[in-house]
N, C-alpha and C positions, 0 to 999 in steps of 0.2 A: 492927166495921166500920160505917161509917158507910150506911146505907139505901140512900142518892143515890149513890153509885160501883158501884153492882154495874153489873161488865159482862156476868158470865156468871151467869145463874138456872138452876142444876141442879135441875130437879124429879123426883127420883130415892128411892124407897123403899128401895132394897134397899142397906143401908151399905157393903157390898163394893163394889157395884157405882158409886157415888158415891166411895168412898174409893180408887177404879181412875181413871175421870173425874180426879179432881183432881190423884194425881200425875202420870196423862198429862199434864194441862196444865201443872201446875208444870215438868218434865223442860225444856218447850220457853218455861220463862216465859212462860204465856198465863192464870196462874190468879191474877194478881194480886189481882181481886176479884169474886169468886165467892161468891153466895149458895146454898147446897142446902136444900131443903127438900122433906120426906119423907113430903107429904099434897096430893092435890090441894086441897080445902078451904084449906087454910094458901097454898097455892099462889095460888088466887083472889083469898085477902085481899091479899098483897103484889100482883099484878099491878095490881088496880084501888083500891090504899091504903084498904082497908076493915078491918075488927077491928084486929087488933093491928098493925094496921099504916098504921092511918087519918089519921099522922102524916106518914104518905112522901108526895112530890110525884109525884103519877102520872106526869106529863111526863118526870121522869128515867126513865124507863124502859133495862131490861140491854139491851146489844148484840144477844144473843142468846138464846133461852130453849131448852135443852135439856132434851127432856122425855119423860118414858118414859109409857108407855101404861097398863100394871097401878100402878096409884095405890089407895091408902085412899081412901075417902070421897067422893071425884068425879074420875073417867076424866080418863087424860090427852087423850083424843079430845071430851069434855066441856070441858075449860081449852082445847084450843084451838080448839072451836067460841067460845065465849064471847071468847077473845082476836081470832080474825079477822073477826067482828061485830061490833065496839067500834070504834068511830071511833079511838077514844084510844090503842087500842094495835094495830088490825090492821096497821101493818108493822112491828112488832116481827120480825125474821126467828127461826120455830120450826122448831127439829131434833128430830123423834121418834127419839129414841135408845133402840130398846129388841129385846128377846131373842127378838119378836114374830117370826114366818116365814109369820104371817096372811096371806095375798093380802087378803082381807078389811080387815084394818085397812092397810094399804099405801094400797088406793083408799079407805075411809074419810075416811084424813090428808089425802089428797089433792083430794079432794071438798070439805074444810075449808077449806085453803089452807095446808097445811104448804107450808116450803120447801124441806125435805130430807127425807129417811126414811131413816136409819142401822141395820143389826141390828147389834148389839153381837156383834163376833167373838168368838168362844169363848177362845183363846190369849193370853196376856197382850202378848205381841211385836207381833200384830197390834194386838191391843186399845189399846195404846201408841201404834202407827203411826195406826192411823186417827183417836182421837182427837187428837193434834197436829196432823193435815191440817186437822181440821175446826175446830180453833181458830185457826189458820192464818188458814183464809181468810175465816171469820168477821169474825174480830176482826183481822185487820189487812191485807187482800185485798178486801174488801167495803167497799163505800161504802151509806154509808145518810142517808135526810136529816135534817137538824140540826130 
């Protein structure tokens, strides 16, 4: 896939839990082009076209970034500090989708400037449902500017 099309950035460690993510979205045709990547570190390079990734146009930036909180190497509360401080990409709109029931990290996210804060239902039916909502209105309910 081509770098410049991603609309949905899944930064998701746990492969179950990405490989749930993606057929939700695909179920409701929302996962056209979707990048997952399973480190926040890897994460950072693509947001801001650094390391392996210092070839991408930062400006194309995903629709959305969905992003769980327990990451390798750098917190997903760390990507989206460094995301809503960045001229270049603070309005990217960030969904922390994650297993978290923190009160703690709820107001953290939100102290950053998440947009959303999602716990990942436990049941697949749900897990299903909520995810198609959120890609929904994301991705094609949501206006964001060019």
């Amino acid at each position: 896939m081509n770098n410049n099309e991603v609309e949905i950035l899944l930064i998701e460690d746990n492969p179950t839990d990405a490989e749930l993510t993606i057929r939700a979205l695909k179920k409701f045709n929302l996962a056209n082009n979707i990048l997952v990547i399973d480190d926040g570190e890897k994460a950072l390079e693509y947001i801001f076209a650094e390391g392996s990734y210092s070839g991408r146009n930062i400006n194309k930036s995903p629709k959305v970034i969905l992003l769980d909180l327990k990451l390798p190497k750098v917190s997903g509360l760390e990507i989206l500090k460094k995301v809503k401080s960045d001229e270049r990409t603070k309005i990217i709109p960030v969904v922390v989708l994650t297993s978290s029931r923190e009160e703690s990290d709820l107001i953290a996210s939100y102290k950053l400037g998440v947009n959303s804060f999602i716990v990942k239902p436990v049941d697949f039916t749900s897990f299903v449902s909520e995810i198609s909502k959120l890609g929904y209105y994301w991705l094609i309910l949501n206006k964001k500017p060019s």
